[in-house]
TIVO-2410 file (N, C-alpha, C; in nm, 3 decimals):
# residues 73
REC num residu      c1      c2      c3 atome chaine
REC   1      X   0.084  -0.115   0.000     N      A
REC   1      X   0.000   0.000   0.000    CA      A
REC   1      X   0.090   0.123   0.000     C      A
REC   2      X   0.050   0.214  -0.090     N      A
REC   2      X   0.135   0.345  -0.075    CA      A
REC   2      X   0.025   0.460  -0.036     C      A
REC   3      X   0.037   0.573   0.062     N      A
REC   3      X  -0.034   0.661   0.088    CA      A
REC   3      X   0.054   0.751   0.179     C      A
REC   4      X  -0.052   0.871   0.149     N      A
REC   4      X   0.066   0.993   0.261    CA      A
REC   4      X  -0.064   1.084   0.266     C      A
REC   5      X  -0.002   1.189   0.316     N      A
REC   5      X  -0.151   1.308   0.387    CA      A
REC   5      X  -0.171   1.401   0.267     C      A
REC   6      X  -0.113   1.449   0.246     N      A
REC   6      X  -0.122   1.548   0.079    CA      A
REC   6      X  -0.138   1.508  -0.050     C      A
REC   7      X  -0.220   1.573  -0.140     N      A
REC   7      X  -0.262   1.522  -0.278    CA      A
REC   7      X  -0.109   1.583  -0.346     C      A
REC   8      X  -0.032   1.498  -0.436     N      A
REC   8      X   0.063   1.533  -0.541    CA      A
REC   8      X   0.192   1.483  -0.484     C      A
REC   9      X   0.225   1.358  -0.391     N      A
REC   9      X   0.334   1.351  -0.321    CA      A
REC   9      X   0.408   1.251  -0.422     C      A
REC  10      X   0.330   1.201  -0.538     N      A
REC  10      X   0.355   1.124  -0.609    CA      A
REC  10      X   0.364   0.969  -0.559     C      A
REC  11      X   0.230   0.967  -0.483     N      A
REC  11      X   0.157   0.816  -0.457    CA      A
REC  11      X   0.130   0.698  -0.608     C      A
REC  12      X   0.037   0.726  -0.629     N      A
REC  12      X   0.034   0.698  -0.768    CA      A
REC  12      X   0.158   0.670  -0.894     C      A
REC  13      X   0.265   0.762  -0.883     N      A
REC  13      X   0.399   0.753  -0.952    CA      A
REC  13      X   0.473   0.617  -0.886     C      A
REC  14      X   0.461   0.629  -0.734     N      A
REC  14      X   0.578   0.511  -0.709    CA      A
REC  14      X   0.523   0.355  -0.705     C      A
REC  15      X   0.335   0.405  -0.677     N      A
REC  15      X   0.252   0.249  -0.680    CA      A
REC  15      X   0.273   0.186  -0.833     C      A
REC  16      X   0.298   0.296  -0.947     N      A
REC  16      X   0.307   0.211  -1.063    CA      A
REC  16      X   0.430   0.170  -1.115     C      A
REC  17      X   0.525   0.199  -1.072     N      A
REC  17      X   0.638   0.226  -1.107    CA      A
REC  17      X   0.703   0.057  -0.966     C      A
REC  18      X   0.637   0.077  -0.886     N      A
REC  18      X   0.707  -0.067  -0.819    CA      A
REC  18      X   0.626  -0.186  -0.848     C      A
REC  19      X   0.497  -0.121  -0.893     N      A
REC  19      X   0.416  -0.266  -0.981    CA      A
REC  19      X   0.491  -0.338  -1.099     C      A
REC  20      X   0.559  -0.218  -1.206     N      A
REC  20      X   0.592  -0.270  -1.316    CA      A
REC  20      X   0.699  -0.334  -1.301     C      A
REC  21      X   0.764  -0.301  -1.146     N      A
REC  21      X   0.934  -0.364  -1.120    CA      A
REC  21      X   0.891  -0.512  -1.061     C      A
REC  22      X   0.817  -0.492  -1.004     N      A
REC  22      X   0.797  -0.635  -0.981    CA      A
REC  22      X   0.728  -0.741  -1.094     C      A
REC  23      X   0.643  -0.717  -1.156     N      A
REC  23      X   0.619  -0.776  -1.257    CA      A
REC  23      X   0.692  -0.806  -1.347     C      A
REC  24      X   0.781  -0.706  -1.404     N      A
REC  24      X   0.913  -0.732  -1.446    CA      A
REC  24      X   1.004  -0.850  -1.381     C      A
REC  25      X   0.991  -0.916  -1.248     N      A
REC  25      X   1.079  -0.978  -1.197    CA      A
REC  25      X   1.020  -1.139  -1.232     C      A
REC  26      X   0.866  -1.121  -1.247     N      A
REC  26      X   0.793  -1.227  -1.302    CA      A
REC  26      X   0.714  -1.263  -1.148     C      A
REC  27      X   0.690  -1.117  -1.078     N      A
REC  27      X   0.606  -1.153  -0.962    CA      A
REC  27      X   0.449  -1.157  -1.032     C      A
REC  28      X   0.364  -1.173  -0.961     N      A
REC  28      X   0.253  -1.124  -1.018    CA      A
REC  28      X   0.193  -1.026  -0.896     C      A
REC  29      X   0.093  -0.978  -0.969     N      A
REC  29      X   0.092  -0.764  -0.912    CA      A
REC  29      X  -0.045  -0.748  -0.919     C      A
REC  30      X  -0.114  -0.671  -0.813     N      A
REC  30      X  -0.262  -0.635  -0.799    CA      A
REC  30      X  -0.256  -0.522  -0.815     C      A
REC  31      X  -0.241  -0.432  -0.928     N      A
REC  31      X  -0.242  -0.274  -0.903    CA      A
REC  31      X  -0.403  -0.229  -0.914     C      A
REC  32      X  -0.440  -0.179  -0.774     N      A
REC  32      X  -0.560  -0.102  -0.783    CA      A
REC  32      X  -0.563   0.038  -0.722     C      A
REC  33      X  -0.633   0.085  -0.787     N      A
REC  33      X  -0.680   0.202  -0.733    CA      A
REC  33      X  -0.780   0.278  -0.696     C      A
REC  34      X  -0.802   0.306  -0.582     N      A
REC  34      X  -0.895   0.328  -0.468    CA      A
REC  34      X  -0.940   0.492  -0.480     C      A
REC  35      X  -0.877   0.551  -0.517     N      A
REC  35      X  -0.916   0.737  -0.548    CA      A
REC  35      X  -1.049   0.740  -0.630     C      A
REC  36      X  -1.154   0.751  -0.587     N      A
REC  36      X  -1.252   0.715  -0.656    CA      A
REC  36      X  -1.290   0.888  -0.734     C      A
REC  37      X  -1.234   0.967  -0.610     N      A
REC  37      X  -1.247   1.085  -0.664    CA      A
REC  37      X  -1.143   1.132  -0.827     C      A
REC  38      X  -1.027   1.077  -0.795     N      A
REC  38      X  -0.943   1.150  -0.920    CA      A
REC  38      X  -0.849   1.017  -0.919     C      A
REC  39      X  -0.898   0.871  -0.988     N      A
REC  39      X  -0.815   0.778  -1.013    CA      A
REC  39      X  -0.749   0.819  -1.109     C      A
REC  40      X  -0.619   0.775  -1.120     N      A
REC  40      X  -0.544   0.813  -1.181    CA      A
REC  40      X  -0.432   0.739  -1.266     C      A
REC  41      X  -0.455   0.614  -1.219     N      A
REC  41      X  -0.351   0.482  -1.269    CA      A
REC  41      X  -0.426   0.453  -1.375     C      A
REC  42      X  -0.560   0.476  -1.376     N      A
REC  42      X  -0.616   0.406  -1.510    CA      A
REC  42      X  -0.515   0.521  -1.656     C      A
REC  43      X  -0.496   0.611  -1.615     N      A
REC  43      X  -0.466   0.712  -1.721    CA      A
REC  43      X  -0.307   0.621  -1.764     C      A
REC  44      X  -0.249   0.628  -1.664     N      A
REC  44      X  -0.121   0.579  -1.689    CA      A
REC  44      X  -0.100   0.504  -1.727     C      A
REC  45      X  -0.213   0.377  -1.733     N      A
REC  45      X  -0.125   0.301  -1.849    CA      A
REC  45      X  -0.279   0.274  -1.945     C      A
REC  46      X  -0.308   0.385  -1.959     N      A
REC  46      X  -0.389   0.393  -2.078    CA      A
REC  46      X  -0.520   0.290  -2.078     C      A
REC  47      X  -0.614   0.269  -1.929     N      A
REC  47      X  -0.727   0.211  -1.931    CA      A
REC  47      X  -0.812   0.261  -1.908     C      A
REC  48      X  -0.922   0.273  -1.967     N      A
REC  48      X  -1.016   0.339  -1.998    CA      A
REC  48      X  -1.092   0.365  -1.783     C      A
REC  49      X  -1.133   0.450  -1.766     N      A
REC  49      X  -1.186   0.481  -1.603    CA      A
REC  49      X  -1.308   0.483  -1.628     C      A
REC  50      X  -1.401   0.458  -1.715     N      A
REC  50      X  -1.551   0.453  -1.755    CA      A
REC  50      X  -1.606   0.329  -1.702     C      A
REC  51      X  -1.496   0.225  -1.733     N      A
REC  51      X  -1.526   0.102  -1.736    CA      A
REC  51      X  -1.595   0.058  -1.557     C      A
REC  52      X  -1.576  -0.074  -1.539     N      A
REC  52      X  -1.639  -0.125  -1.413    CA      A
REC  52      X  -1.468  -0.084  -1.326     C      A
REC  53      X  -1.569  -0.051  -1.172     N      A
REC  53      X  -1.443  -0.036  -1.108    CA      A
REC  53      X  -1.451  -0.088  -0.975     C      A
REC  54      X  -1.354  -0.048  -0.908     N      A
REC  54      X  -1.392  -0.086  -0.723    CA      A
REC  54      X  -1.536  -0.065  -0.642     C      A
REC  55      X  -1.568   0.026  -0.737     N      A
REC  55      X  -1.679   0.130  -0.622    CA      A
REC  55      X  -1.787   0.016  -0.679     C      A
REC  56      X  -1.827  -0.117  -0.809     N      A
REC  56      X  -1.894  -0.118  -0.841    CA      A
REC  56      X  -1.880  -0.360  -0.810     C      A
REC  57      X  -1.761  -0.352  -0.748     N      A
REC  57      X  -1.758  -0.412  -0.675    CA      A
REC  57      X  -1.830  -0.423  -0.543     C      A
REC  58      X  -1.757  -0.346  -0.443     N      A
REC  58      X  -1.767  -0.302  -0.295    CA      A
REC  58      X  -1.943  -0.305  -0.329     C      A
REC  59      X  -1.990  -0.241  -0.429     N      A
REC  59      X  -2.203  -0.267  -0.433    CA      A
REC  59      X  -2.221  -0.428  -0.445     C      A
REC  60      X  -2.160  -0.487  -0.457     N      A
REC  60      X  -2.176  -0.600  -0.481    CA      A
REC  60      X  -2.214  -0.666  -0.643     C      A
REC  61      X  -2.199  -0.512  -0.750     N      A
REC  61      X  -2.236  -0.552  -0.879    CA      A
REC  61      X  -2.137  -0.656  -0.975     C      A
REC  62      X  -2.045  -0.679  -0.900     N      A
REC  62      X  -1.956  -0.718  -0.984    CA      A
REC  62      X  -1.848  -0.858  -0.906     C      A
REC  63      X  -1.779  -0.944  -0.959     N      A
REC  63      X  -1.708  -1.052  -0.875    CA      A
REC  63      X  -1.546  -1.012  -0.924     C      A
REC  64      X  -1.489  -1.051  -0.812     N      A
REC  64      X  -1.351  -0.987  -0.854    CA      A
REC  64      X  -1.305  -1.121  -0.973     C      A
REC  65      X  -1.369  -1.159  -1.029     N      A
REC  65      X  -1.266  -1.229  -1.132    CA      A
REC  65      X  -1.345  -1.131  -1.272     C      A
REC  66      X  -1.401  -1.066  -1.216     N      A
REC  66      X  -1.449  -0.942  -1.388    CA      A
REC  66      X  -1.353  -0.841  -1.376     C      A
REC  67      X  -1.263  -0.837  -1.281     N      A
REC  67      X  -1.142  -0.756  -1.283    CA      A
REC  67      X  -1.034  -0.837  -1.356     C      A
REC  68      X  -1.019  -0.950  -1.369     N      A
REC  68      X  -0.871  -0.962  -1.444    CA      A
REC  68      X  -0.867  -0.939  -1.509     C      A
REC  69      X  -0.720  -0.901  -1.606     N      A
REC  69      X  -0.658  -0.880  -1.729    CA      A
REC  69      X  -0.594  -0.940  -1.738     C      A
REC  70      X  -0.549  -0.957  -1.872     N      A
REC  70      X  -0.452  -1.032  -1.941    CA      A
REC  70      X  -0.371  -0.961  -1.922     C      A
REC  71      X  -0.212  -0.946  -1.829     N      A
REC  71      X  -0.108  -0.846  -1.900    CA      A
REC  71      X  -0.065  -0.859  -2.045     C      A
REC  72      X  -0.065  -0.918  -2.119     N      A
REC  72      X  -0.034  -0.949  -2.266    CA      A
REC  72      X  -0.143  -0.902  -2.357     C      A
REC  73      X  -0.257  -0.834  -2.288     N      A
REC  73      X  -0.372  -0.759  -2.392    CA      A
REC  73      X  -0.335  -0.618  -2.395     C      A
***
């Protein structure tokens, strides 16, 4: 988990950036993101934030296996 008290400390920069290092190592990686107000990881690696998300989980609309991805898609 990465978090701190101020918006811009570059939370988001180091959660994706130690996801891709570990995945890179051939770990496997849960990157989510919880900012429901201004998510921001979806931008970074270019996934659409329209789509289904946490908030639509946590309602119970959704099962966490409609969250996986393929890393190779």
């Amino acid at each position: 988990m990465v978090t701190s008290s101020l918006p811009g400390e570059g939370k988001s920069f180091i959660a994706a950036n130690l996801a891709v290092s570990l995945a890179m190592t051939g770990k496997k990686v849960a990157l989510v993101d919880i900012d429901l107000h201004n998510p921001s990881l979806g931008k970074l690696f270019n996934v659409s934030t329209d789509e289904i998300g946490v908030s639509d989980y946590l309602l119970g609309e959704r099962t966490l296996m409609k969250y996986k991805k393929d890393p190779q898609s």
